[in-house]
matplotlib code that plots the C-alpha trace (Angstrom):
import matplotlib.pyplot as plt

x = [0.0, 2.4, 4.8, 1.2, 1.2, 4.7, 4.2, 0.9, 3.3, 6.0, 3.6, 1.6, 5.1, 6.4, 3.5, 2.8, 6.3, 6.7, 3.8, 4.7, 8.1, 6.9, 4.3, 7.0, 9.0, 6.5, 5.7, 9.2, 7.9, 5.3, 8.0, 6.8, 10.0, 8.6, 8.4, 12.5, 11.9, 9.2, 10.8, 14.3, 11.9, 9.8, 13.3, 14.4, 11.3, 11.7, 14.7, 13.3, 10.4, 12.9, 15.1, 11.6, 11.4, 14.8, 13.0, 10.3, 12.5, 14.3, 10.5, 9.5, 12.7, 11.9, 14.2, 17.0, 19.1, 20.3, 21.4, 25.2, 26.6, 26.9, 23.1, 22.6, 24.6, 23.2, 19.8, 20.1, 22.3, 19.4, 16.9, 18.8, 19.7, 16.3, 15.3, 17.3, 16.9, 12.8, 13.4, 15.5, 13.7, 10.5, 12.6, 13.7, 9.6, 8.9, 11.3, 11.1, 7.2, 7.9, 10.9, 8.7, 5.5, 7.7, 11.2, 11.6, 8.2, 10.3, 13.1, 14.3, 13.5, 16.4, 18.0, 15.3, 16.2, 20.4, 19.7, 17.6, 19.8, 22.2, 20.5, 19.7, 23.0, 23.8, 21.0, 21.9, 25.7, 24.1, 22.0, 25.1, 26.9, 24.2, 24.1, 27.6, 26.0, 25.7, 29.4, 28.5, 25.6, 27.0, 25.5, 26.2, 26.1, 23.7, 25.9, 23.0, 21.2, 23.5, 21.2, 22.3, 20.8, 21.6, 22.3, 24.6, 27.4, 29.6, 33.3, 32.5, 34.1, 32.2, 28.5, 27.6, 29.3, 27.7, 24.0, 24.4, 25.7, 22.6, 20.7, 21.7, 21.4, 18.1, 17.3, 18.5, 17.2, 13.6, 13.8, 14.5, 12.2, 9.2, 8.1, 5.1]
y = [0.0, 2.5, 2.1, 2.8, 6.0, 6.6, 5.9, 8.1, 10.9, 10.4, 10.8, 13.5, 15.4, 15.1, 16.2, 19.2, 20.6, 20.2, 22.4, 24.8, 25.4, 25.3, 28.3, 30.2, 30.1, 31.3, 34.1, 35.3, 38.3, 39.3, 40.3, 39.2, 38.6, 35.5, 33.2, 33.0, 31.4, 29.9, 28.1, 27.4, 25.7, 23.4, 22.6, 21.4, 19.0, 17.7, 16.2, 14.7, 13.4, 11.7, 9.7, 8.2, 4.9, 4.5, 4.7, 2.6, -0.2, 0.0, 0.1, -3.2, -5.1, -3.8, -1.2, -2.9, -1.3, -3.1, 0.1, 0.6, 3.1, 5.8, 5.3, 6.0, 9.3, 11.0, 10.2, 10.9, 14.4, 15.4, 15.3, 16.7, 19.4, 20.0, 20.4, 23.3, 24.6, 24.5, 25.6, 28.9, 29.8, 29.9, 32.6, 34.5, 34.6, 35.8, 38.0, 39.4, 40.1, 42.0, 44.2, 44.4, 46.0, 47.7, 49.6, 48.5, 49.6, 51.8, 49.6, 48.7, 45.0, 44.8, 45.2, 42.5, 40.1, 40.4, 40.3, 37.0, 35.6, 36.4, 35.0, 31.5, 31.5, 31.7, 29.5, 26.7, 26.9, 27.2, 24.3, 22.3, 23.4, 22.4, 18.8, 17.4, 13.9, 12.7, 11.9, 10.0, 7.6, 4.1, 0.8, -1.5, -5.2, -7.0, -9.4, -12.0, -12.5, -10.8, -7.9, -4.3, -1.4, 2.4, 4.9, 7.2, 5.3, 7.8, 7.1, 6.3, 9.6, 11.8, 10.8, 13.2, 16.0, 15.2, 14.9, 18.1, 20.0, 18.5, 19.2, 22.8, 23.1, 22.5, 24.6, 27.3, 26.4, 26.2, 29.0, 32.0, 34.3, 35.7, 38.3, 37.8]
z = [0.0, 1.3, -1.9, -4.2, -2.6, -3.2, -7.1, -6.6, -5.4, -7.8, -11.1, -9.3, -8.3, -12.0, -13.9, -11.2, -10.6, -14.2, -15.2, -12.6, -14.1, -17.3, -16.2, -14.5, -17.5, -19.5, -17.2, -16.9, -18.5, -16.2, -13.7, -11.0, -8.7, -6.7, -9.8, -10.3, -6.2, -7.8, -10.3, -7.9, -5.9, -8.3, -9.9, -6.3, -6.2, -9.3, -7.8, -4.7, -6.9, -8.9, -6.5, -4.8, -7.8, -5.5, -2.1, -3.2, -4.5, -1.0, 0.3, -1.3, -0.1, 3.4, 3.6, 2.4, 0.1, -2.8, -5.1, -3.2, -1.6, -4.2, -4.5, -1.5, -0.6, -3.8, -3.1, 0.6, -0.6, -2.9, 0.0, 2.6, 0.3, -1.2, 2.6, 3.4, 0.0, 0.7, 4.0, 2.6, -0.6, 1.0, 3.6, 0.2, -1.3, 2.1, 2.5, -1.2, -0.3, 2.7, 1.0, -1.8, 0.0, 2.6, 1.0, -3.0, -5.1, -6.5, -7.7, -10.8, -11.7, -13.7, -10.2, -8.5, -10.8, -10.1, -6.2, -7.2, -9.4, -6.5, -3.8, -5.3, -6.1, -2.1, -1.3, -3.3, -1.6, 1.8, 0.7, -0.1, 2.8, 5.2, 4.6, 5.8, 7.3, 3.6, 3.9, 6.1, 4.8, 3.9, 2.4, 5.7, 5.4, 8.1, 10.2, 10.7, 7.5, 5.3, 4.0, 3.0, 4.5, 3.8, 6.8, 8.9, 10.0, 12.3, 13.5, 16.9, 18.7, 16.9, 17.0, 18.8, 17.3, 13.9, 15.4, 17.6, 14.2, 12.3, 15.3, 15.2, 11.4, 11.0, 13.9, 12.5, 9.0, 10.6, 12.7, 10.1, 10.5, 8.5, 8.2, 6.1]

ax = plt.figure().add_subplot(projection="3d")
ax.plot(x, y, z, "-o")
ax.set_aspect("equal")
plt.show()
């Protein structure tokens, strides 16, 4: 049941973030500054909607993970970056409306589409930079029955550094404010 809904979401995801970047492409011309977050952000979930035919093969094998360990870090990277990357676009839409309303309705928008261009260009490198536990992630061997799983397999002294950092990361990422 569960990996019917996965397939549900993975057509669903594709056809819908594909129309919305096909629409915000199309509407480049309105202006309107929150389609080029738009569009960062329906590119980002085109990703994640990609990699779950992965998650639902490691689904059906009950969570064993027969795709190796390169498999697993990209998919696991793609997701852990698309959820900062979520988690910080959103902050730049909500920023951009509050600016928007508030200091710039007099701005250029040849000057609101550099600061975009610049600030997706910072939130995909904070993105990447927030995501160091994908290093991490590992294709382990079961010792009893012999089966493969994917997960977070920490040298032992610094467990807890790593989960404290993650810990604190998406804290942070989560806590941004909005002002909208």
């Amino acid at each position: 049941m569960l990996s019917f809904i996965y397939n549900f979401i993975f057509v669903f995801g594709m056809i819908a973030n594909t129309v919305v970047v096909w629409v915000n492409i199309q509407a480049k011309t309105t202006g309107y500054d929150s389609h080029c977050y738009i569009l960062k952000l329906a590119i980002m979930d085109l990703w994640v909607v990609l990699t779950i035919p992965v998650w639902v093969v490691s689904l059906v094998q009950h969570n064993q993970w027969p795709m190796g360990e390169l498999t697993c870090k990209v998919t696991h990277l793609i997701f852990s970056i698309n959820l900062f990357g979520s988690i910080f676009f959103l902050t730049c839409m909500s920023m951009n409306h509050y600016l928007s309303i508030t200091y710039f309705t007099s701005t250029s928008s040849h000057r609101k589409k550099i600061v975009c261009c610049i600030l997706c260009v910072l939130v995909w490198l904070l993105a990447c930079v927030s995501v160091p536990d994908a290093y991490y992630l590992k294709s382990i061997a079961s010792a009893s029955n012999k089966d493969t799983y994917c997960q977070s397999f920490y040298p032992e002294p610094s467990i807890k550094k790593w989960l404290i950092m993650e810990l604190v990361l998406l804290s942070w990422a989560s806590s941004a404010p909005s002002p909208s």
